[in-house]
C-alpha positions in Angstrom: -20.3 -19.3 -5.6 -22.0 -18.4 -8.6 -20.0 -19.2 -12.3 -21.3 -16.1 -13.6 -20.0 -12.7 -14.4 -17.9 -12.5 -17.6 -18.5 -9.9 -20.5 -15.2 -10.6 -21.9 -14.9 -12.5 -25.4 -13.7 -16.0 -24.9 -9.2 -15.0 -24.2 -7.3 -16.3 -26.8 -4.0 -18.4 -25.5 -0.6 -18.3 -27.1 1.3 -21.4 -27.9 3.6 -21.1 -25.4 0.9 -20.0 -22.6 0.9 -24.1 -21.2 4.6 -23.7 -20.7 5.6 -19.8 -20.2 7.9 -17.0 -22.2 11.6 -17.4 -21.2 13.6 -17.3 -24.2 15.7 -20.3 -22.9 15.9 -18.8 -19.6 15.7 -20.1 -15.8 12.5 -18.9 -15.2 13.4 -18.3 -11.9 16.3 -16.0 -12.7 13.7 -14.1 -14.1 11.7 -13.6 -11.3 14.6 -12.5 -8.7 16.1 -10.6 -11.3 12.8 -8.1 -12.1 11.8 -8.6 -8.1 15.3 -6.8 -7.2 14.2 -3.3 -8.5 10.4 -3.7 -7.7 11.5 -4.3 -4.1 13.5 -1.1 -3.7 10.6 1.0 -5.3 8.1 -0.7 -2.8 10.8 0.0 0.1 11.1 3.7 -0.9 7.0 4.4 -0.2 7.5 3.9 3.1 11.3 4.3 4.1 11.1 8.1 3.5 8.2 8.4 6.6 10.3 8.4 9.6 13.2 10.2 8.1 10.8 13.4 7.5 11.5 15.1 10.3 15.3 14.8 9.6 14.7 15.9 5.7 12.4 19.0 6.9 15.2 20.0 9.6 18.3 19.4 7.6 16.5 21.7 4.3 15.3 24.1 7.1 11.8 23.8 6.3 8.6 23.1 8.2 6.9 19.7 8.6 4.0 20.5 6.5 6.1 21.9 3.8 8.3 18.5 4.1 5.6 16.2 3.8 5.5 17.1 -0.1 8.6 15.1 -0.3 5.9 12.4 0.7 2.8 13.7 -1.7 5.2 14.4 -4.6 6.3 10.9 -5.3 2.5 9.8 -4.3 0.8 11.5 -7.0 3.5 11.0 -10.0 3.4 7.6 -8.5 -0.3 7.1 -9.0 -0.5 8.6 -12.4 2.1 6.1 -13.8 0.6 2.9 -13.2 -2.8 2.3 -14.7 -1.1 3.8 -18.4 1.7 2.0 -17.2 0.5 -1.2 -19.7 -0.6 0.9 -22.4 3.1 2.7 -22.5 4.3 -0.9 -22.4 2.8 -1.9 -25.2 3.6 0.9 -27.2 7.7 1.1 -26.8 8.0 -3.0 -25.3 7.5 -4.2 -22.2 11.5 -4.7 -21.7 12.4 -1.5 -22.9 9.5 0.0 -20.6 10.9 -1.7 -17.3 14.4 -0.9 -18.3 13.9 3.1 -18.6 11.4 3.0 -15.3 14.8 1.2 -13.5 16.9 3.8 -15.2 14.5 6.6 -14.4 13.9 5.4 -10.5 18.1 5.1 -10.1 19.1 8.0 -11.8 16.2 10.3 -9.4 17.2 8.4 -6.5 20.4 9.5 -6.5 19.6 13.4 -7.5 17.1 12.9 -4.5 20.1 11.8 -2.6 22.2 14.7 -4.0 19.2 17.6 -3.2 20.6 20.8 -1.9 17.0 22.0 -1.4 13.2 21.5 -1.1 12.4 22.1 -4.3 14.5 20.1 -6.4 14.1 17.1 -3.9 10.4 17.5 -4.5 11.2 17.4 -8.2 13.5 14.7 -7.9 10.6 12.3 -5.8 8.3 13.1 -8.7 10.9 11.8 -11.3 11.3 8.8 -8.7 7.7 8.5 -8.7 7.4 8.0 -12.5 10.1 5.5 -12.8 9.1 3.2 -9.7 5.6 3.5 -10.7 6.2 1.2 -13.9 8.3 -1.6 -12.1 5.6 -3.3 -10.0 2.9 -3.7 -13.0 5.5 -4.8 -15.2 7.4 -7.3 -13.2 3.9 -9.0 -12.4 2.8 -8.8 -16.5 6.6 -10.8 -17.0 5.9 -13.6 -14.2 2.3 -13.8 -16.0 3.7 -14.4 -19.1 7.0 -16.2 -17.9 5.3 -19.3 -15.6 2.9 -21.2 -17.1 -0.8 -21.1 -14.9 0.6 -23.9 -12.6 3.3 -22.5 -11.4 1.8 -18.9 -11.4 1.2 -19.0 -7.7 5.0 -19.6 -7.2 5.7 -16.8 -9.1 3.6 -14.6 -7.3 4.8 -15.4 -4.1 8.0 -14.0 -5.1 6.8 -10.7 -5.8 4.6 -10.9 -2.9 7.6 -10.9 -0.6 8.6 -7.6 -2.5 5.5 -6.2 -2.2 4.2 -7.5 1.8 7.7 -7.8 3.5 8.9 -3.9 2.4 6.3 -1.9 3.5 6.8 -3.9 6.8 10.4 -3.5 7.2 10.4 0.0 5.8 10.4 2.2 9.1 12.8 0.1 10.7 15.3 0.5 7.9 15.1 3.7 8.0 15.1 4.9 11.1 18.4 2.9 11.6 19.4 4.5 8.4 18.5 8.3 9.7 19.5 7.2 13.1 23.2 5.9 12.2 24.1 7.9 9.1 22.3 10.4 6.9 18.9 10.7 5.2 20.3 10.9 2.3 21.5 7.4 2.4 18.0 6.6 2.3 17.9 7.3 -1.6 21.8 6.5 -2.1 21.4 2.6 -1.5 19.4 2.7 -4.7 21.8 3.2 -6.4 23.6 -0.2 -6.8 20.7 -2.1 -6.5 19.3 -0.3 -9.6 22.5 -0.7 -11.6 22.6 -4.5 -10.9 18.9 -4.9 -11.7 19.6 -2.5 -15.1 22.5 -5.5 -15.9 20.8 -8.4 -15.1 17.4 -7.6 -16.7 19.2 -6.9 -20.2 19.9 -10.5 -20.5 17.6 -12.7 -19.0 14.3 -10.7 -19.9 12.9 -10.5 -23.5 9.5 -9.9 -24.6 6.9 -12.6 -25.9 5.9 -12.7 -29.8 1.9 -11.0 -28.3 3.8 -8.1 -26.7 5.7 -7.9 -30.3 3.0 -8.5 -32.3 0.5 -5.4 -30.1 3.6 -3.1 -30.4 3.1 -2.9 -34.2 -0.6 -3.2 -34.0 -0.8 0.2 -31.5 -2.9 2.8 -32.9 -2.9 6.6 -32.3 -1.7 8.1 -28.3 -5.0 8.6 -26.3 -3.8 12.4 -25.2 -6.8 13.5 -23.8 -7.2 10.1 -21.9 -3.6 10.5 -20.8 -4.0 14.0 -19.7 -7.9 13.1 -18.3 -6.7 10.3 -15.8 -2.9 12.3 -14.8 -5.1 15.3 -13.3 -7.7 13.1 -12.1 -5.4 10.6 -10.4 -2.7 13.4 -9.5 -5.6 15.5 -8.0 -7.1 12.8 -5.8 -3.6 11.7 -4.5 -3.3 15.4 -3.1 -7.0 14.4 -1.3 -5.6 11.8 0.2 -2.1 12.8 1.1 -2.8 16.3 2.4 -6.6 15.9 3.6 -6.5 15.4 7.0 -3.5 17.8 7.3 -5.7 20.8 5.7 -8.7 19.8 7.9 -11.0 18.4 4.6 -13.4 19.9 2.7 -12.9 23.0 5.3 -9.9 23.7 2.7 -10.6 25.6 -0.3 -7.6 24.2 -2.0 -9.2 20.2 -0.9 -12.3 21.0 -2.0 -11.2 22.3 -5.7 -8.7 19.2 -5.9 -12.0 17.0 -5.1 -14.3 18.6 -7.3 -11.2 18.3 -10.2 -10.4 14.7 -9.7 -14.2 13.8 -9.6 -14.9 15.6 -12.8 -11.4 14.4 -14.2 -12.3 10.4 -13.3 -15.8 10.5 -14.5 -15.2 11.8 -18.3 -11.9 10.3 -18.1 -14.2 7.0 -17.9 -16.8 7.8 -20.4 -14.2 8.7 -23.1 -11.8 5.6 -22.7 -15.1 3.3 -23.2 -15.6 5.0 -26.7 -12.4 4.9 -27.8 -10.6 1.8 -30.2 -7.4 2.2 -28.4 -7.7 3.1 -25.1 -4.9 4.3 -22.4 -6.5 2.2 -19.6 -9.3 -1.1 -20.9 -12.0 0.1 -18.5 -13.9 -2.4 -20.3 -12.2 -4.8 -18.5 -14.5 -4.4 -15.3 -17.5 -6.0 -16.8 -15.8 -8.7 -16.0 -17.6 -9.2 -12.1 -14.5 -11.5 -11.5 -12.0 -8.9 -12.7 -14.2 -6.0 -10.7 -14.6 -8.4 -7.7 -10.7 -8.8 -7.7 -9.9 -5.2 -7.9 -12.0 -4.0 -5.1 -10.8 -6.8 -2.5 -7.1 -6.2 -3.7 -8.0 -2.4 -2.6 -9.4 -3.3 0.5 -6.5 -5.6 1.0 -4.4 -2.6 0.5 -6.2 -0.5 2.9 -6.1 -3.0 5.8 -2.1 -3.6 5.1 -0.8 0.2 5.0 -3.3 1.6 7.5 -3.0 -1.5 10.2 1.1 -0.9 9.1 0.4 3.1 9.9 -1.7 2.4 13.4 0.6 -0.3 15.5 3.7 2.1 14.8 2.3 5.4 15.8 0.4 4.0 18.9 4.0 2.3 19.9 5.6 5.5 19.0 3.0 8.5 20.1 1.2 6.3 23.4 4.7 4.0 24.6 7.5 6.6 23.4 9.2 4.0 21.2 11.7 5.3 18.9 11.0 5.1 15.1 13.7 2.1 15.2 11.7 0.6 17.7 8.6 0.6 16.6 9.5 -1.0 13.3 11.0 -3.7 15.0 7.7 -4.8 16.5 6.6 -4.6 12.5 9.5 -7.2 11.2 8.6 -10.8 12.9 5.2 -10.4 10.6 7.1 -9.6 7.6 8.9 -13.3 8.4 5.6 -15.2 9.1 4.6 -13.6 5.4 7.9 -14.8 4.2 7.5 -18.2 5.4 3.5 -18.7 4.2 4.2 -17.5 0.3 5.9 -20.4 -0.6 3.0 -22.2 0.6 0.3 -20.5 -0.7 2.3 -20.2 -3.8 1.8 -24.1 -4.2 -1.8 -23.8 -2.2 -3.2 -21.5 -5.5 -2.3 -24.2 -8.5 -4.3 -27.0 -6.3 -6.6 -24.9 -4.5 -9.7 -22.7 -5.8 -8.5 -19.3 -5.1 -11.8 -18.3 -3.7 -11.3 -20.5 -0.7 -7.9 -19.0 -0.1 -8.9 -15.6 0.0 -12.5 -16.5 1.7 -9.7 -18.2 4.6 -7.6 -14.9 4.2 -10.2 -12.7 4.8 -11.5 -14.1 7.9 -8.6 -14.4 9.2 -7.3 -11.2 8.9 -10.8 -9.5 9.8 -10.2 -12.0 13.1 -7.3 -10.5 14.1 -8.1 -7.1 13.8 -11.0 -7.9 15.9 -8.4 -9.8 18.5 -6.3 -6.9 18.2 -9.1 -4.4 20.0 -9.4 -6.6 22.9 -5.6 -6.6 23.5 -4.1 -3.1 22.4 -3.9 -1.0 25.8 -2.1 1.9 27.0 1.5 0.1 28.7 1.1 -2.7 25.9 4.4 -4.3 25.9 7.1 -5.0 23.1 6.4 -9.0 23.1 2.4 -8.5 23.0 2.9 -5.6 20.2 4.8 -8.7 17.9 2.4 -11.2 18.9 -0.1 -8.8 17.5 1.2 -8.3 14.6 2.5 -11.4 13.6 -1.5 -12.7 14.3 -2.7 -9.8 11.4 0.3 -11.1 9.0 -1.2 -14.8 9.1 -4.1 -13.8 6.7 -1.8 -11.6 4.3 -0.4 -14.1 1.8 -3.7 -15.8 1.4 -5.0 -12.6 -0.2 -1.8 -11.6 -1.5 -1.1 -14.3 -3.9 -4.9 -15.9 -4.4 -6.3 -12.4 -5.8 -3.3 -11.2 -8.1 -4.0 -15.0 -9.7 -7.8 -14.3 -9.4 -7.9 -11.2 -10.8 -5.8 -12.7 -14.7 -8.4 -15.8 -14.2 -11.1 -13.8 -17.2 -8.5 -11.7 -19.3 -6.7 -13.0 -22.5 -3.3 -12.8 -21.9 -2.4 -9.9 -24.5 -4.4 -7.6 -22.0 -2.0 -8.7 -18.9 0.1 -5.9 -19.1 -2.9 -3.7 -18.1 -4.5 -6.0 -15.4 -0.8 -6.0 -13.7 -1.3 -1.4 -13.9 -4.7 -1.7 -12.8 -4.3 -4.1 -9.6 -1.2 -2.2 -8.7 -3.2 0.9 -8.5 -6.0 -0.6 -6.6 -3.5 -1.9 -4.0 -1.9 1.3 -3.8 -5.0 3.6 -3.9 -6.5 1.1 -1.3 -3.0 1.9 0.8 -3.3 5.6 0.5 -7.6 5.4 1.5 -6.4 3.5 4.0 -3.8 5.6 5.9 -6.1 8.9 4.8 -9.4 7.1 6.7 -7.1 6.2 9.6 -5.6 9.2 10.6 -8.5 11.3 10.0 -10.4 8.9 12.3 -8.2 8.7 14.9 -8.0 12.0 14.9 -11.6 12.6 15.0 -12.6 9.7 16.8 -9.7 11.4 19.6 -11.6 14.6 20.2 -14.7 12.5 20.3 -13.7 9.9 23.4 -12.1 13.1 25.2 -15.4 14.6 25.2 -17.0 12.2 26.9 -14.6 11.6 29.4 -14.2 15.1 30.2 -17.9 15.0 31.1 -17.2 12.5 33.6 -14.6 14.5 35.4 -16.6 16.6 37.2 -16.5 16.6 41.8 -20.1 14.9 41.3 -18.5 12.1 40.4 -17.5 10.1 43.1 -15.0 8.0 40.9 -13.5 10.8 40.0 -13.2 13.0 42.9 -11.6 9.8 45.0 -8.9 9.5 42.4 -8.3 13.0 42.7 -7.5 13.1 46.5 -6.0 10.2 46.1 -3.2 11.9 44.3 -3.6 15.0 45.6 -2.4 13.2 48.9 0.4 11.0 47.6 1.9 14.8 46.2 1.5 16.2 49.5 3.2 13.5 51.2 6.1 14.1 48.7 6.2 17.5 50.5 4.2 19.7 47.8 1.8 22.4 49.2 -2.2 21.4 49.3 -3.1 23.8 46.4 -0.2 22.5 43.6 -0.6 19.2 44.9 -4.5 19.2 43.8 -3.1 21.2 40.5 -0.8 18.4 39.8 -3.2 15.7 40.6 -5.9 17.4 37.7 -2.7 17.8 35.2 -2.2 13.9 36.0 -5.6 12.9 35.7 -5.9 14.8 31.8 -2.6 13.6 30.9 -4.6 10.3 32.0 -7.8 11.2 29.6 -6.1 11.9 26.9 -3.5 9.0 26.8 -7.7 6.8 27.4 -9.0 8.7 24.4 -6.1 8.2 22.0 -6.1 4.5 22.4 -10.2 4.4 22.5 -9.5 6.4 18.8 -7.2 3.4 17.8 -9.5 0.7 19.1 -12.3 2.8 16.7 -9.7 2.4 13.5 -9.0 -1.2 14.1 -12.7 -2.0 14.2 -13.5 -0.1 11.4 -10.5 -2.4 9.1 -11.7 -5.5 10.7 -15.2 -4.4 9.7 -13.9 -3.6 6.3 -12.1 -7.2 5.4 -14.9 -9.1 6.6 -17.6 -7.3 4.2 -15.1 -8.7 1.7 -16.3 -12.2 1.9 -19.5 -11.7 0.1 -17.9 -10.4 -2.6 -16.8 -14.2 -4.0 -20.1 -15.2 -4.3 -19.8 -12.8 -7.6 -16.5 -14.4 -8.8 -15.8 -17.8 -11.3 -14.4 -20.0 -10.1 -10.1 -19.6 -11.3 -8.0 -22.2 -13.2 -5.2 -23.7 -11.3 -2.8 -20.5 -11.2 -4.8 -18.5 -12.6 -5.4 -18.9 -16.2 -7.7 -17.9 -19.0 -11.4 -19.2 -18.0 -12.2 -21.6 -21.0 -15.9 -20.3 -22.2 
């Protein structure tokens, strides 16, 4: 694996960087303290998605017009996190987290509170801006709060937050919808957000670099900030509401395309001119840093689609429930529970490029595995089995690139590697689910086709099944002409059920195609300090 790849200036390292930032605090206090809130924003992506139809019904509004309440929080979601360092280091990274825990309780509980669409669209968009700070700047505090050995460790805590909600999302809250009211779905925010408000105002300060770049800020970047909101906001509507508005056919797709393409592009070419930029695009001439960005977003696309695809095949082929089919989700969430601690201590003795190189194979494995054993009248137990298999590989990416990707960055830029990876994974989540739904979808019509073709009385398969069960409905006493029209209902409820899980076999494929190209990619990398650190160059 090749040592090149760095166009960064050698990073400068605190005094305190060998030993960590904690004011005199249990570093580990820390950790679970900031986790808490980062947690409940992670859960709220994906808690909301089985409760839609229960929002839309109770607001008496359609399912298209309800899935805004999904797009809304989304976009304001994705505009927050790569300036997310930059506002950071302009107001203080405590201060910063605090008023995103403030902001993401307070709009939790207006959601909760919503007497129509509209204000609960506003609401998810004030949500939005308030989770989207927590996850970039509880990873920038464990950076600075664990020294590079124990950095893994770290990690793995937030990795729990960030890999077990997403999996035990749907089942929460379809038990939630099912047992109460969707509302509560917002409402237990509430005291989880107040605690974590309490807590973080006495065991989290902020290290002498953070103070130090506060006072050494220069001028707001407001046509950066305005350049990368649209482009960002613009290209979340892509995603989110593509496949709904049939693509590019769309006028309304097409102009948001056009405008986040433009918007990205000069949004880019101004931030490298400027002294203080919102987001250090500078940063990816790092190949390391660029390598770790683009495997963290594929990671992100193989966890939320392959967490979209086992769900809606239980749910749309088997008739599981929403409860249900998360429950086939939660014994992987476990398996990543119990493999972070160890991969936590794997990462400070371990290259990290070996870990993810083992992570990547083995997740790309399982998908593959997962195509040969997904089938229309899959039961419960093989459904777990499956996905406990995919959850294996997780925490060997997980951990292993969130260390990688600080291994070439001085540590006063952590604040906007932490924004930056965040986005990746969660633009990588939002690719994913958009590429497979539109391919099942596609790929569903496609297989249909061709086994139509097939169902024709010059096929002798065919017509032998057909009088096969044109004769068991005659024998059940229905007349020889329904009994045939029964039979041919049968036989395309048959087709169809074949195509759709042909169409999910496609997607599966397509992820485990997708992980595995990843491999190559640490060739490009350096090889990463115990935990992490600084590169010495």
């Amino acid at each position: 694996m090749s040592t090149a790849g760095s166009a960064s200036a050698a990073p400068q390292r605190p005094a305190y960087f060998d030993t960590g930032w904690t004011n005199g605090h249990n570093p580990w206090a820390i950790a679970l303290v900031v986790t808490m809130a980062t947690f409940m924003e992670v859960l709220d992506t994906s808690i909301a998605n089985v409760s839609l139809p229960h929002i839309a019904g109770n607001l008496s509004v359609s399912q298209d017009e309800g899935t805004w309440v999904l797009t809304s929080y989304l976009v304001s979601n994705a505009v927050i996190l790569p300036i997310s360092g930059w506002i950071a280091s302009k107001m203080g990274r405590k201060r910063f987290y605090m008023t995103c825990v403030v902001l993401f309780t307070s709009s939790s509980f207006l959601c909760g509170m919503a007497p129509s669409l509209g204000w609960l669209i506003f609401f998810r968009v004030l949500q939005g801006l308030g989770g989207g700070g927590l996850g970039p700047s509880e990873q920038a505090i464990l950076a600075d709060t664990f020294p590079p050995a124990k950095r893994g460790m770290a990690f793995a805590v937030y990795g729990m937050a960030v890999v077990l909600a997403p999996a035990i999302g749907p089942t929460l809250g379809g038990f939630i919808t099912d047992h109460f009211n969707w509302r509560w779905i917002f409402f237990i925010n509430v005291p989880v957000g107040m605690i974590s408000l309490t807590l973080t105002s006495r065991v989290v300060t902020d290290p002498p670099h953070l103070v130090a770049a506060k006072q050494k800020s220069g001028r707001i970047d407001y046509t950066g900030l305005a350049l990368i909101a649209l482009g960002l906001g613009a290209l979340e509507i892509v995603l989110d509401k593509g496949q709904e508005d049939e693509w590019f056919a769309s006028p309304f797709i097409l102009l948001a395309t056009v405008v986040a393409g433009i918007a990205l592009i000069s949004f880019v070419v101004w931030e490298l001119k400027q002294e203080h930029p919102v987001v250090d695009v500078g940063m990816f001439k790092s190949r390391t840093f660029a390598a770790a960005n683009v495997m963290m977003l594929t990671l992100g696309m193989a966890l939320f689609g392959s967490t979209v695809l086992l769900p809606q095949y239980l749910q749309v082929q088997m008739g599981y429930t929403a409860q249900q089919s998360g429950m086939a989700l939660s014994p992987g969430g476990f398996v990543v529970i119990a493999l972070l601690p160890l991969v936590g201590r794997l990462v400070s003795r371990v290259d990290a490029r070996y870990l993810i190189g083992f992570g990547f194979i083995t997740l790309s494995a399982s998908l593959f595995y997962m195509t040969g054993h997904l089938y229309d009248g899959i039961d419960f137990k093989t459904a777990v089995e499956l996905r406990v298999l995919q959850s294996i590989g997780l925490p060997f990416l997980f951990i292993p690139i969130n260390t990688l990707v600080y291994a070439d960055v001085a540590p006063q830029k952590f604040n906007s590697v932490s924004g930056i990876v965040n986005l990746s994974r969660n633009m990588g989540g939002d690719i994913g689910i958009a590429f497979v739904t539109t391919l099942i979808a596609r790929r569903q019509q496609f297989h249909q086709d061709i086994l139509v073709a097939r169902a024709s009385n010059y096929d002798a398969t065919f017509s032998a099944r057909l009088a096969g069960l044109a004769r068991t409905f005659e024998q059940a006493g229905v007349s020889t002409v329904e009994a045939t029209k029964k039979a041919l209902a049968l036989l395309y409820f048959q087709v169809q059920h074949q195509a759709v899980t042909l169409a999910f076999l496609d997607a599966l494929k397509a992820l485990a195609v997708a992980t595995g190209l990843m491999i190559p990619l640490l060739f490009l990398t350096k090889r990463a300090p115990p935990g992490g650190a600084p590169a010495r160059h």
